[in-house]
N, CA, C and O atoms as a CHARMM CRD file, in Angstrom:
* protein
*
  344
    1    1 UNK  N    -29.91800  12.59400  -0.73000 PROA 1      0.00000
    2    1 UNK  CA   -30.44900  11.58200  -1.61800 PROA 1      0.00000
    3    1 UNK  C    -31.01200  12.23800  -2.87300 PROA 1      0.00000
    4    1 UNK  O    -30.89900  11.71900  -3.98300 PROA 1      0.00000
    5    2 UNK  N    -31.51500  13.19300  -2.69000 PROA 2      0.00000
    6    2 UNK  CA   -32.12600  13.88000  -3.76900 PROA 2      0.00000
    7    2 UNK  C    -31.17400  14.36600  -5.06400 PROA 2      0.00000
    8    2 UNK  O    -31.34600  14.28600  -6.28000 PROA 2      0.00000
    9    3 UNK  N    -30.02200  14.93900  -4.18500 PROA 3      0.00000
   10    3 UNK  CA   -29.43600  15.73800  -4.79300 PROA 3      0.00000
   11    3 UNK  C    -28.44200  14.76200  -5.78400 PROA 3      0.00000
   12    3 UNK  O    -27.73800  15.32900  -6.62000 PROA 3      0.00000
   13    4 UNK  N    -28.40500  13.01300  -5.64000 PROA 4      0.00000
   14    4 UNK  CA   -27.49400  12.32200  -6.26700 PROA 4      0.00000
   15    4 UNK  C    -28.93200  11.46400  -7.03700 PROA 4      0.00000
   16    4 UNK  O    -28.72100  10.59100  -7.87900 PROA 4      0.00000
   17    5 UNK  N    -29.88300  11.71700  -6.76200 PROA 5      0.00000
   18    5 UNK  CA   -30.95600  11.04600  -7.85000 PROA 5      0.00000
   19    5 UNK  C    -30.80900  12.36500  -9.18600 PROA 5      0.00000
   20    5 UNK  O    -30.87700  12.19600 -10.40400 PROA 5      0.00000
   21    6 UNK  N    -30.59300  13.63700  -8.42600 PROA 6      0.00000
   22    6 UNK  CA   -31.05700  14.83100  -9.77700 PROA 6      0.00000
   23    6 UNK  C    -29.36700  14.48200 -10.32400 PROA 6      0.00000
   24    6 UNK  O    -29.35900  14.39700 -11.55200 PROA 6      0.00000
   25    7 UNK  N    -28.68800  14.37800 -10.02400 PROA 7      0.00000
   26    7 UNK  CA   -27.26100  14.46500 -10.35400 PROA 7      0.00000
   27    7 UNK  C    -27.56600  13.20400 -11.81100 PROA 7      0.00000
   28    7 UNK  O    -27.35300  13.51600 -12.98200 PROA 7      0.00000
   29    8 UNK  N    -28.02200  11.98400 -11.43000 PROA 8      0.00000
   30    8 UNK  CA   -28.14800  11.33700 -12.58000 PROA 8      0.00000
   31    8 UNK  C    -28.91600  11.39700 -13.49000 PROA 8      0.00000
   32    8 UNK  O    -28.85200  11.08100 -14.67800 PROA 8      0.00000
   33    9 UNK  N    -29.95700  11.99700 -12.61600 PROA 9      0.00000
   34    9 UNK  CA   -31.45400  11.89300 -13.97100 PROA 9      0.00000
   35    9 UNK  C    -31.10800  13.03500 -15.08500 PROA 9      0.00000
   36    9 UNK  O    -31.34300  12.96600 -16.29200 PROA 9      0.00000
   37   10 UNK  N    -30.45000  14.17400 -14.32200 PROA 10     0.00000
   38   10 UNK  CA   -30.06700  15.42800 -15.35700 PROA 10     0.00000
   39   10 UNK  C    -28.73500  15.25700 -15.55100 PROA 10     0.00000
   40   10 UNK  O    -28.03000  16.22600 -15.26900 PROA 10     0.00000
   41   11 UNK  N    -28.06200  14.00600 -16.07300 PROA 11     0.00000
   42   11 UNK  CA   -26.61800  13.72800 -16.38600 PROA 11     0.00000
   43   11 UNK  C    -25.91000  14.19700 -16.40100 PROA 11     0.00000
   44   11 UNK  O    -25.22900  14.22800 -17.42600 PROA 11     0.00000
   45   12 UNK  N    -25.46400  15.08700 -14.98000 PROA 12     0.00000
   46   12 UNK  CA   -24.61100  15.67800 -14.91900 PROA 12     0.00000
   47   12 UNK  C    -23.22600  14.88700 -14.81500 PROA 12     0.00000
   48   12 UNK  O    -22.13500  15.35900 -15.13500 PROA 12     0.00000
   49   13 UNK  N    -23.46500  13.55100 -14.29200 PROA 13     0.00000
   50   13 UNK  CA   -21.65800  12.69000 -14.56000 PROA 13     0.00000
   51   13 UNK  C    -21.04100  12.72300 -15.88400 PROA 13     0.00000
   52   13 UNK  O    -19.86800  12.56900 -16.22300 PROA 13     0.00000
   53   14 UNK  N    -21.87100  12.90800 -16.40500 PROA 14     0.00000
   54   14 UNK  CA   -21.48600  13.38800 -18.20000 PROA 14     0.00000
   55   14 UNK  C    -19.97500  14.40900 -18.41000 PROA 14     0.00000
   56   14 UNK  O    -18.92500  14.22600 -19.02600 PROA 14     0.00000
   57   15 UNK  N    -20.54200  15.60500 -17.49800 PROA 15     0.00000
   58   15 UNK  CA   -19.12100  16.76900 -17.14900 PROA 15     0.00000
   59   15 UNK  C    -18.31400  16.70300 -16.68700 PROA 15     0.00000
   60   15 UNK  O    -17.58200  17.68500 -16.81500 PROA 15     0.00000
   61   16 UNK  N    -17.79700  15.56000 -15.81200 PROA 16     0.00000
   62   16 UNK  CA   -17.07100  15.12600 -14.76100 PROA 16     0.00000
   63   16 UNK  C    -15.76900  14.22500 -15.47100 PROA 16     0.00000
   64   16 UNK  O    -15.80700  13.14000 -16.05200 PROA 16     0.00000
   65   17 UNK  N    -14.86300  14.93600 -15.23700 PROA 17     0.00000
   66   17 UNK  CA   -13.78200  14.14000 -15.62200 PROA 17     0.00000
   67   17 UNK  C    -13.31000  12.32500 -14.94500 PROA 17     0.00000
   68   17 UNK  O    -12.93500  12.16200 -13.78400 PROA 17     0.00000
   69   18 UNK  N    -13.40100  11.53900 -15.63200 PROA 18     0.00000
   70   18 UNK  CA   -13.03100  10.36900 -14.69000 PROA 18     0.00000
   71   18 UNK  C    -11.36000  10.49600 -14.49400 PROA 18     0.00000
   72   18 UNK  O    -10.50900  11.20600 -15.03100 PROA 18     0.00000
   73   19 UNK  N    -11.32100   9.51500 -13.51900 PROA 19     0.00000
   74   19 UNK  CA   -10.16100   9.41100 -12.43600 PROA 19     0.00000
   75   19 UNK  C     -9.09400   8.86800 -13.71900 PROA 19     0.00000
   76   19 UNK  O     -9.44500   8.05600 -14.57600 PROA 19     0.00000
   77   20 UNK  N     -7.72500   9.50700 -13.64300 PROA 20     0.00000
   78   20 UNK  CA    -6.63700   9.18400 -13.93900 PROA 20     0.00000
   79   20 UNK  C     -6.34300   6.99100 -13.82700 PROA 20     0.00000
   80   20 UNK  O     -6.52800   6.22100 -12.88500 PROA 20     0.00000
   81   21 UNK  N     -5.88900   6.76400 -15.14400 PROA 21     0.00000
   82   21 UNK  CA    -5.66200   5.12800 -14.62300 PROA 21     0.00000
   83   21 UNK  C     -4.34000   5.15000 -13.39400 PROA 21     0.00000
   84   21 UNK  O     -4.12300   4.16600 -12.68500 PROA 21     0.00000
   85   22 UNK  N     -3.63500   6.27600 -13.31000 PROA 22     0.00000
   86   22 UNK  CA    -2.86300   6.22400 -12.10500 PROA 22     0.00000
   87   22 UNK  C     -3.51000   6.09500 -11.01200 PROA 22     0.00000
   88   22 UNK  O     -3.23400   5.14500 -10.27900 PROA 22     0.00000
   89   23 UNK  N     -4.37500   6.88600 -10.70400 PROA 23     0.00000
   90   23 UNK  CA    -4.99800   6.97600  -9.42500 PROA 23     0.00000
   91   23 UNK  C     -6.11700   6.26500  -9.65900 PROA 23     0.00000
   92   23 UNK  O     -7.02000   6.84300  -9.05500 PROA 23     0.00000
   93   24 UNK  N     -6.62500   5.11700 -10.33400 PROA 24     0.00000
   94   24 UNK  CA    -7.28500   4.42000 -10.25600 PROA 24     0.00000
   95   24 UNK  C     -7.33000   3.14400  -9.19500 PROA 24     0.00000
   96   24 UNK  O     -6.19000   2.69200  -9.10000 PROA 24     0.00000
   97   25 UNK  N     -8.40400   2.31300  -8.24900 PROA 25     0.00000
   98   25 UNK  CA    -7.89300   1.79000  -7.58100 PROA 25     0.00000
   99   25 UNK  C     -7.34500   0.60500  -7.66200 PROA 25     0.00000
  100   25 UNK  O     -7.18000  -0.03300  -6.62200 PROA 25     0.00000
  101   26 UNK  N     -6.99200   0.12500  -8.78000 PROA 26     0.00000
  102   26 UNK  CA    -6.09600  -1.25600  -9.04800 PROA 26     0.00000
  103   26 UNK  C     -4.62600  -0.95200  -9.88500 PROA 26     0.00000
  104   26 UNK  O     -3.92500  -1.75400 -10.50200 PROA 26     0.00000
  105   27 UNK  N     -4.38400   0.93400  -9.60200 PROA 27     0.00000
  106   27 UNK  CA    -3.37200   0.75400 -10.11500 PROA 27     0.00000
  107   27 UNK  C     -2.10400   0.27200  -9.48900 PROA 27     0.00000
  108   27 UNK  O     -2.47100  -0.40700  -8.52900 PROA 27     0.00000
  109   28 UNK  N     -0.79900   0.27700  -9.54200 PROA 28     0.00000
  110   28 UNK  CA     0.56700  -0.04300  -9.21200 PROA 28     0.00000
  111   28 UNK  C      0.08500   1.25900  -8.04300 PROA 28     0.00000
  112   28 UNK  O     -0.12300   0.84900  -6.90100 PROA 28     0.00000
  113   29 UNK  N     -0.03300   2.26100  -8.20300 PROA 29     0.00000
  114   29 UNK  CA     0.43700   3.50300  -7.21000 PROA 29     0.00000
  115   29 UNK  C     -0.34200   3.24900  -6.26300 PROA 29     0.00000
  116   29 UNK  O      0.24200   3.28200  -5.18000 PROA 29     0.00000
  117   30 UNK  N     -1.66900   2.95100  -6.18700 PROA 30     0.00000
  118   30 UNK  CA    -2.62400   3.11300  -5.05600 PROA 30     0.00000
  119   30 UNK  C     -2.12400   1.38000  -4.87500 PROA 30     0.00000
  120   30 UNK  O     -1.45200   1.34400  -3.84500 PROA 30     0.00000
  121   31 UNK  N     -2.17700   0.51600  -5.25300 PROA 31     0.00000
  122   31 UNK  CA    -1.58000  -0.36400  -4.55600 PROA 31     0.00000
  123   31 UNK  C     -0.34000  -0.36900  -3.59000 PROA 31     0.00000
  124   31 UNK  O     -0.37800  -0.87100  -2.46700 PROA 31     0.00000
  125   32 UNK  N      0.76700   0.24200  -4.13900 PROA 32     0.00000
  126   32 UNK  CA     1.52000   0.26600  -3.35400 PROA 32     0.00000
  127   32 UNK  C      1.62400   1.34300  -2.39400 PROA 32     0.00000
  128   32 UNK  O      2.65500   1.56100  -1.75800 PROA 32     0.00000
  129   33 UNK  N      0.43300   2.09700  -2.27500 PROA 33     0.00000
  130   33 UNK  CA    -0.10600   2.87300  -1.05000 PROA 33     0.00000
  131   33 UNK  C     -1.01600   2.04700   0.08200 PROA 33     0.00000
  132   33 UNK  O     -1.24200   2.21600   1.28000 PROA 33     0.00000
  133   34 UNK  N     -1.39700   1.11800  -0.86500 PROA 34     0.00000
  134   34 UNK  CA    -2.37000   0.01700   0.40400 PROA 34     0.00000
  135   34 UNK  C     -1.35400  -0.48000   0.68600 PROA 34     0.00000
  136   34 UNK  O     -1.44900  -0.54500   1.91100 PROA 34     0.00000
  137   35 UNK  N      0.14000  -1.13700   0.27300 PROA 35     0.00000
  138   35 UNK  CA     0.62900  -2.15600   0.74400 PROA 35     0.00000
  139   35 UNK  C      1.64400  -1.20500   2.10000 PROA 35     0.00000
  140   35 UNK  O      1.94400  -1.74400   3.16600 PROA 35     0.00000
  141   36 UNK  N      2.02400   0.20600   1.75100 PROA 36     0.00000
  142   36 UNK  CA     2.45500   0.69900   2.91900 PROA 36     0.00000
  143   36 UNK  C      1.45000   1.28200   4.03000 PROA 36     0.00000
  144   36 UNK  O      1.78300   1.67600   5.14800 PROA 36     0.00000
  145   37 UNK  N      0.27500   1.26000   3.54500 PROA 37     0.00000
  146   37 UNK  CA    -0.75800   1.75400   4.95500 PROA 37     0.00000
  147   37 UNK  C     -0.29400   0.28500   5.67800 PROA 37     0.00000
  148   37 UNK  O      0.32900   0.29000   6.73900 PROA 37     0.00000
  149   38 UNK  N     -0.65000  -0.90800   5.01500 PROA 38     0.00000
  150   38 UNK  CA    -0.74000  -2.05700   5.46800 PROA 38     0.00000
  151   38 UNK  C     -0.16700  -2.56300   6.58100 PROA 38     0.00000
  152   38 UNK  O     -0.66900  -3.11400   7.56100 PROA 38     0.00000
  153   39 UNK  N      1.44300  -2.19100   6.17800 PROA 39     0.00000
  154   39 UNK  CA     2.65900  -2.42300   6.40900 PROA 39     0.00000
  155   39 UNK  C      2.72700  -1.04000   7.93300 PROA 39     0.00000
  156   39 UNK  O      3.42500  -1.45400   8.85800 PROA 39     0.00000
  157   40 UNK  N      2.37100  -0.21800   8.07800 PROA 40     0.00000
  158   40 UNK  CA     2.15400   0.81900   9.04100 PROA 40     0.00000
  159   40 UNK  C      1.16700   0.74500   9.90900 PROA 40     0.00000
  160   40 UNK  O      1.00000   1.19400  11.04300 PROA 40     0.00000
  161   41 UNK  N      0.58500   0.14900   9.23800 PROA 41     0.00000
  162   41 UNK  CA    -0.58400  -0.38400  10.86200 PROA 41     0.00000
  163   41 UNK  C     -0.23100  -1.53900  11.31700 PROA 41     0.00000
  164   41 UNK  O     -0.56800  -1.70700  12.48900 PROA 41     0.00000
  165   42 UNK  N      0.66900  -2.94800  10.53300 PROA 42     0.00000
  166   42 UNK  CA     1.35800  -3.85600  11.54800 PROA 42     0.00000
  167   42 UNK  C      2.20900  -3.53600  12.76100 PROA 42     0.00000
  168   42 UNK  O      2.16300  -4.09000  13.86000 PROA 42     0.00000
  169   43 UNK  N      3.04100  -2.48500  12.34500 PROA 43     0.00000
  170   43 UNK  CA     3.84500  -1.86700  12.81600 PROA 43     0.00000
  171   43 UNK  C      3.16300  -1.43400  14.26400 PROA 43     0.00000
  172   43 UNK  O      3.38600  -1.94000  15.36400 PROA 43     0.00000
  173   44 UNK  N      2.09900  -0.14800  13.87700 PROA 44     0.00000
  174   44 UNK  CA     1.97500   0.25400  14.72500 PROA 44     0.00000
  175   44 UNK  C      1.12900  -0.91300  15.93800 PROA 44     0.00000
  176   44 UNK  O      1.26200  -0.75200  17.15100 PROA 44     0.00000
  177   45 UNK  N      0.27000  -2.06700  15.33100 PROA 45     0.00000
  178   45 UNK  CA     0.37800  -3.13400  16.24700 PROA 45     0.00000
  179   45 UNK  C      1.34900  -3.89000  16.81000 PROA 45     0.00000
  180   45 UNK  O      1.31100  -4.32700  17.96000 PROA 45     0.00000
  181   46 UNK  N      2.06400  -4.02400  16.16500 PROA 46     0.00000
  182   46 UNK  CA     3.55500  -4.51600  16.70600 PROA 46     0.00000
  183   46 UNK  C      3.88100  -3.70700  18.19500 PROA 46     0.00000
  184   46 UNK  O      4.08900  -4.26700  19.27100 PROA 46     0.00000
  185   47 UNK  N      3.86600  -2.46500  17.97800 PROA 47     0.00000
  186   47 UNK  CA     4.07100  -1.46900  18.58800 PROA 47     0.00000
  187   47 UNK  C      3.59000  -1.85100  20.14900 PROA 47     0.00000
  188   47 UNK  O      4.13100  -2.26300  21.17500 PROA 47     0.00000
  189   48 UNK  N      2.31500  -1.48300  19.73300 PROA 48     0.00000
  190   48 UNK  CA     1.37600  -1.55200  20.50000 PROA 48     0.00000
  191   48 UNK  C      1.44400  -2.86700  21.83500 PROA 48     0.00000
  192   48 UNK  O      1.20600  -2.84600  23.04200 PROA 48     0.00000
  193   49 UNK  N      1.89600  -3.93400  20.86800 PROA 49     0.00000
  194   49 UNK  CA     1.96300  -5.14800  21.58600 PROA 49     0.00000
  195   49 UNK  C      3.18000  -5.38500  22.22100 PROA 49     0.00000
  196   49 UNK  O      3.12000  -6.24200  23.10300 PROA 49     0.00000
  197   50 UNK  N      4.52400  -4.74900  21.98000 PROA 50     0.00000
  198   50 UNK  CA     5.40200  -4.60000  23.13100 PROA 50     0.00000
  199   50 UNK  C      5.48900  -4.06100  24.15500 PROA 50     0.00000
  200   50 UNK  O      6.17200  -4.39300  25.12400 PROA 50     0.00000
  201   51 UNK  N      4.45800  -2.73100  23.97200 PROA 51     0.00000
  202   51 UNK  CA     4.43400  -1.91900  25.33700 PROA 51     0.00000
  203   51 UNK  C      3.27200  -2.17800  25.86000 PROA 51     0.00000
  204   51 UNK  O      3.03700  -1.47900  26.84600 PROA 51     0.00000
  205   52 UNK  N      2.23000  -3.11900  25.49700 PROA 52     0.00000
  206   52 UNK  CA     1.15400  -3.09800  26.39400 PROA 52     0.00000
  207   52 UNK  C      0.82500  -4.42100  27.11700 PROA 52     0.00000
  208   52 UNK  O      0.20300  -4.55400  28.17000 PROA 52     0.00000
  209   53 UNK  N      1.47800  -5.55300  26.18000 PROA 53     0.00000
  210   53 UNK  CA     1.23800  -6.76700  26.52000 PROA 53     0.00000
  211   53 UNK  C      2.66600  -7.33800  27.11300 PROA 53     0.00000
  212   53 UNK  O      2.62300  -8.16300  28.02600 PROA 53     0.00000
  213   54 UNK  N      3.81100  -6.93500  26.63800 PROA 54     0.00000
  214   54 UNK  CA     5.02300  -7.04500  27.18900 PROA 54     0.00000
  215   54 UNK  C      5.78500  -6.33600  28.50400 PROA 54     0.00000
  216   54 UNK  O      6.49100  -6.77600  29.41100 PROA 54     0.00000
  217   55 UNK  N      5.39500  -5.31400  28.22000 PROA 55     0.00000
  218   55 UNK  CA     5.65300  -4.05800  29.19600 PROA 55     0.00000
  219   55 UNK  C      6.86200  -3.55400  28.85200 PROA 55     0.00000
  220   55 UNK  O      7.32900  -2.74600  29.65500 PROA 55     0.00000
  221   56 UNK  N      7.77800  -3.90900  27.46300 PROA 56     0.00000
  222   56 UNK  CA     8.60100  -3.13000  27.02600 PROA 56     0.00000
  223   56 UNK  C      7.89600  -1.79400  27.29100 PROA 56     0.00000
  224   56 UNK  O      6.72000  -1.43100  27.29600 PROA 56     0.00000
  225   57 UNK  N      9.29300  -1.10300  27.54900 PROA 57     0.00000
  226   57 UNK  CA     9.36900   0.93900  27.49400 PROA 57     0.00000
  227   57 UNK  C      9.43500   1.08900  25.92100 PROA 57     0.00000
  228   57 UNK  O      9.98200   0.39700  25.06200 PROA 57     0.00000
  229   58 UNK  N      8.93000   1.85900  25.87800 PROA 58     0.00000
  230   58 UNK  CA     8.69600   2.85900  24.53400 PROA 58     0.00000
  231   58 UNK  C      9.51600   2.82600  23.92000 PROA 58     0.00000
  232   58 UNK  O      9.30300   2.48900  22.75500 PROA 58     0.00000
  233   59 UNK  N     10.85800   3.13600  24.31300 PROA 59     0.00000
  234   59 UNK  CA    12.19000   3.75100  23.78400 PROA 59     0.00000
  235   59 UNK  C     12.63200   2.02400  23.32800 PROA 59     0.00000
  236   59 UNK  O     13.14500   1.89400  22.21600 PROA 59     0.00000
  237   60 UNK  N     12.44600   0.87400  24.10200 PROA 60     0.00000
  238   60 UNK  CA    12.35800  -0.42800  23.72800 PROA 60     0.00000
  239   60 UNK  C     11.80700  -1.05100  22.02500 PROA 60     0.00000
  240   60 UNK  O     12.18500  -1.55700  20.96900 PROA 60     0.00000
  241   61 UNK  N     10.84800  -0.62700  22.65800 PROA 61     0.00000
  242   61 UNK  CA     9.91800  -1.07400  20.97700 PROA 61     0.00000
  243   61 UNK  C     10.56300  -0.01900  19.86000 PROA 61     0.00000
  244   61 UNK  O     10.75500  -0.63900  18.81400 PROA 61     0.00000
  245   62 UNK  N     10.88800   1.12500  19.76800 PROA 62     0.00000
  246   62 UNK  CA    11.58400   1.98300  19.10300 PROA 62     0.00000
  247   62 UNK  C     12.84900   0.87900  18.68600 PROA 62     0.00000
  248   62 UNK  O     13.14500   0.40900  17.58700 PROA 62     0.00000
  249   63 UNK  N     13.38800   0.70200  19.88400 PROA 63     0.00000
  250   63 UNK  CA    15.09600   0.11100  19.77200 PROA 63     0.00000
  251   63 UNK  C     14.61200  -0.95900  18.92600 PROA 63     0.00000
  252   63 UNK  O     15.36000  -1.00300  17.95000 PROA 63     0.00000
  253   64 UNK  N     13.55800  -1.99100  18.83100 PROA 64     0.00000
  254   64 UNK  CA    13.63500  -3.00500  18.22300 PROA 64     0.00000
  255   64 UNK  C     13.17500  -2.76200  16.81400 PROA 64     0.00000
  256   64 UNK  O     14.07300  -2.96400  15.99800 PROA 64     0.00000
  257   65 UNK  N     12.13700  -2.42000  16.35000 PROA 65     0.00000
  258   65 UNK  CA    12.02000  -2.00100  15.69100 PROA 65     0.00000
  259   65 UNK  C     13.57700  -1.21600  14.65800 PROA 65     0.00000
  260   65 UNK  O     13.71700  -1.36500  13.44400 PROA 65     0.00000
  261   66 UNK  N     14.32900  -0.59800  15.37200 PROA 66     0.00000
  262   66 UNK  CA    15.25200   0.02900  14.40400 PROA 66     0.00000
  263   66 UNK  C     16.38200  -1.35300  14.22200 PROA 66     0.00000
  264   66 UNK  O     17.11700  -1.70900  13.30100 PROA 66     0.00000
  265   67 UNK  N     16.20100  -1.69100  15.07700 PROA 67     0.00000
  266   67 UNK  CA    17.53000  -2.96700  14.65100 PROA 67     0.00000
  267   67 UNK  C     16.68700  -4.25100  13.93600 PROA 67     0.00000
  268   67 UNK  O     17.27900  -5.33000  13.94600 PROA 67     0.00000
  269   68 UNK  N     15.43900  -4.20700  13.35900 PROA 68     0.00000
  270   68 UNK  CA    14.92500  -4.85100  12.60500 PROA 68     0.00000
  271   68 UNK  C     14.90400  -4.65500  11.18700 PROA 68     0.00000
  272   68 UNK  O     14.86000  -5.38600  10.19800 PROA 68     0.00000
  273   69 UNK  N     14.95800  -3.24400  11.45200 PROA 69     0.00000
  274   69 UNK  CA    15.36000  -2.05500   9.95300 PROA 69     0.00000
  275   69 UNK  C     16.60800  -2.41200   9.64400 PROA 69     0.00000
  276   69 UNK  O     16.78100  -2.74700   8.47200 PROA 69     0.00000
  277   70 UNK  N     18.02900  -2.44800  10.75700 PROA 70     0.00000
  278   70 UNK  CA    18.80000  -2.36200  10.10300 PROA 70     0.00000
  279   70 UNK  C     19.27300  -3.79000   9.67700 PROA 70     0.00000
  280   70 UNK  O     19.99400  -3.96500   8.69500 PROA 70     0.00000
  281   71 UNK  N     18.74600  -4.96100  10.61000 PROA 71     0.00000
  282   71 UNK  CA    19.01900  -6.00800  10.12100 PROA 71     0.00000
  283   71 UNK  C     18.49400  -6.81300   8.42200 PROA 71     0.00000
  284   71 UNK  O     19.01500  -7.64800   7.68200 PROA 71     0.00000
  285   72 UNK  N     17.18000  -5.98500   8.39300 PROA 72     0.00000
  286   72 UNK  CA    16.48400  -6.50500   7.15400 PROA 72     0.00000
  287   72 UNK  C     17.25400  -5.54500   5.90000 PROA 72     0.00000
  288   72 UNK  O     17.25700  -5.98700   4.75100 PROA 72     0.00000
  289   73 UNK  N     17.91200  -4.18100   6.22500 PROA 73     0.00000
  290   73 UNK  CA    18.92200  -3.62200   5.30600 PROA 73     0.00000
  291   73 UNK  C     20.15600  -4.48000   4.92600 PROA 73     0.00000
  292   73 UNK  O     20.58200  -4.46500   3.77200 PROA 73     0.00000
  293   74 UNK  N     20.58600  -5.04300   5.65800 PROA 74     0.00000
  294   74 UNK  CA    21.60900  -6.05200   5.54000 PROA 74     0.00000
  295   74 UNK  C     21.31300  -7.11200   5.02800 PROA 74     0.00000
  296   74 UNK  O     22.05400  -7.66900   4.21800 PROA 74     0.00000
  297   75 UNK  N     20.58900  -7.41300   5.27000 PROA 75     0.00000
  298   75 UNK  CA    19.98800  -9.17700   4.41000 PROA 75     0.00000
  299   75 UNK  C     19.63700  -8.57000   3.13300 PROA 75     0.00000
  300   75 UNK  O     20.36100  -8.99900   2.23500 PROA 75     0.00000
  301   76 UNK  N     18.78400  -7.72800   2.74800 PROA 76     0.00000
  302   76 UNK  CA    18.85600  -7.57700   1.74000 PROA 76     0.00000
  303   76 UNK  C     19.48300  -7.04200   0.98000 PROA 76     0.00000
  304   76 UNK  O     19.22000  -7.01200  -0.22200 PROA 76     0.00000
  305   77 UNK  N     20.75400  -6.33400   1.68500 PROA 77     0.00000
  306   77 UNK  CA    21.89200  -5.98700   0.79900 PROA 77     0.00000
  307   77 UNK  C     22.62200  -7.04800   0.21200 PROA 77     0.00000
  308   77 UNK  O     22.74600  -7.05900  -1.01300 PROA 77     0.00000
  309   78 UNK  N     23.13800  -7.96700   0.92300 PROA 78     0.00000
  310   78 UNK  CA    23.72600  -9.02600   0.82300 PROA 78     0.00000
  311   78 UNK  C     22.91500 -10.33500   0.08100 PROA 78     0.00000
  312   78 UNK  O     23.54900 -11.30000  -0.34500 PROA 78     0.00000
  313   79 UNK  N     21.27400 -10.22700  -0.02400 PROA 79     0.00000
  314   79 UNK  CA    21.17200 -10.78200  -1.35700 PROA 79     0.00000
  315   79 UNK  C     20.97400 -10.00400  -2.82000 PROA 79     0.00000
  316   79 UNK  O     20.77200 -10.61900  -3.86700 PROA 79     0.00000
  317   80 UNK  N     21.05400  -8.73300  -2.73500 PROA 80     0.00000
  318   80 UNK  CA    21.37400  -7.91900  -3.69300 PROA 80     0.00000
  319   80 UNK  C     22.78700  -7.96700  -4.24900 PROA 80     0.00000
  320   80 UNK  O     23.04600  -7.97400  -5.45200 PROA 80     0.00000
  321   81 UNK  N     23.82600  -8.00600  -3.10000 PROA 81     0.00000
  322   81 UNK  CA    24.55600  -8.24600  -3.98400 PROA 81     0.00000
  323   81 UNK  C     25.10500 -10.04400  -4.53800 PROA 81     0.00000
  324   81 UNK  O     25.88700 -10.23800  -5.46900 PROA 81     0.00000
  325   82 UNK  N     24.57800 -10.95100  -3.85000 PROA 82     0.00000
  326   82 UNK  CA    24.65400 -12.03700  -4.04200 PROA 82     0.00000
  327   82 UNK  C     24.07600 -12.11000  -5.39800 PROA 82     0.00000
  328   82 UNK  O     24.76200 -12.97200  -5.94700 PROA 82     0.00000
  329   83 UNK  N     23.31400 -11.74500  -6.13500 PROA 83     0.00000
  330   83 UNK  CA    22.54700 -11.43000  -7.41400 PROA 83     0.00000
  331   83 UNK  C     22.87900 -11.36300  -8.63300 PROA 83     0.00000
  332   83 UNK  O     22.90300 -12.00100  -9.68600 PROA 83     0.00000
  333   84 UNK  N     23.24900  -9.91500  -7.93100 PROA 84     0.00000
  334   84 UNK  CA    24.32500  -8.54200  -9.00300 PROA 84     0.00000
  335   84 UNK  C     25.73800  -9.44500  -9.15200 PROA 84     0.00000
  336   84 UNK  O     26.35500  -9.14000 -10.17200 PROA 84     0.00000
  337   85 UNK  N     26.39500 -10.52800  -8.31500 PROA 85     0.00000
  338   85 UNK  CA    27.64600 -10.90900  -8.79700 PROA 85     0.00000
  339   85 UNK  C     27.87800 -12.14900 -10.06200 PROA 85     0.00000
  340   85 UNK  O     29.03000 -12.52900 -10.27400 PROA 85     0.00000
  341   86 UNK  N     27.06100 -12.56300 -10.63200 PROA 86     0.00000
  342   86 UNK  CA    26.52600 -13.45600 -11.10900 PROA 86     0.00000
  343   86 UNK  C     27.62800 -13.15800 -12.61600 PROA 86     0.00000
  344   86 UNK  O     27.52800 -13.88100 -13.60700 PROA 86     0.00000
């Protein structure tokens, strides 16, 4: 406590470089770092909830999970190119 009361009273934030607007926290980058933590902890609840509440095997929730990947690659290929043909 002391040491962040002397830090202001003797202005030392004065020397301190502030944070890049990249790495600021409302930029595009750290946003779209919250939106994949986000997106990785559903997951890993997802996860969680096939093998513990379902009693899917491991290698199960894996399997689904990848054919969710590849199905959502396909849909969105196919409205990508539904798009692009215009």
């Amino acid at each position: 406590k002391a040491a962040f009361i002397n830090f202001i009273s003797d202005e030392e934030w004065k020397s301190i470089e502030p944070v890049s607007s990249w790495f600021g926290p409302s930029s595009f980058l750290m946003s779209s770092m919250s939106a994949l933590f986000k997106l990785s902890m559903w997951i890993r609840h997802g996860h969680s909830y096939l093998t513990e509440n379902l009693g899917i095997p491991v290698w199960g929730s894996y399997a689904v999970f990848g054919l969710a990947t590849l199905f959502l690659g396909m849909v969105l290929g196919l409205v990508s190119e539904a798009l692009g043909a215009d």
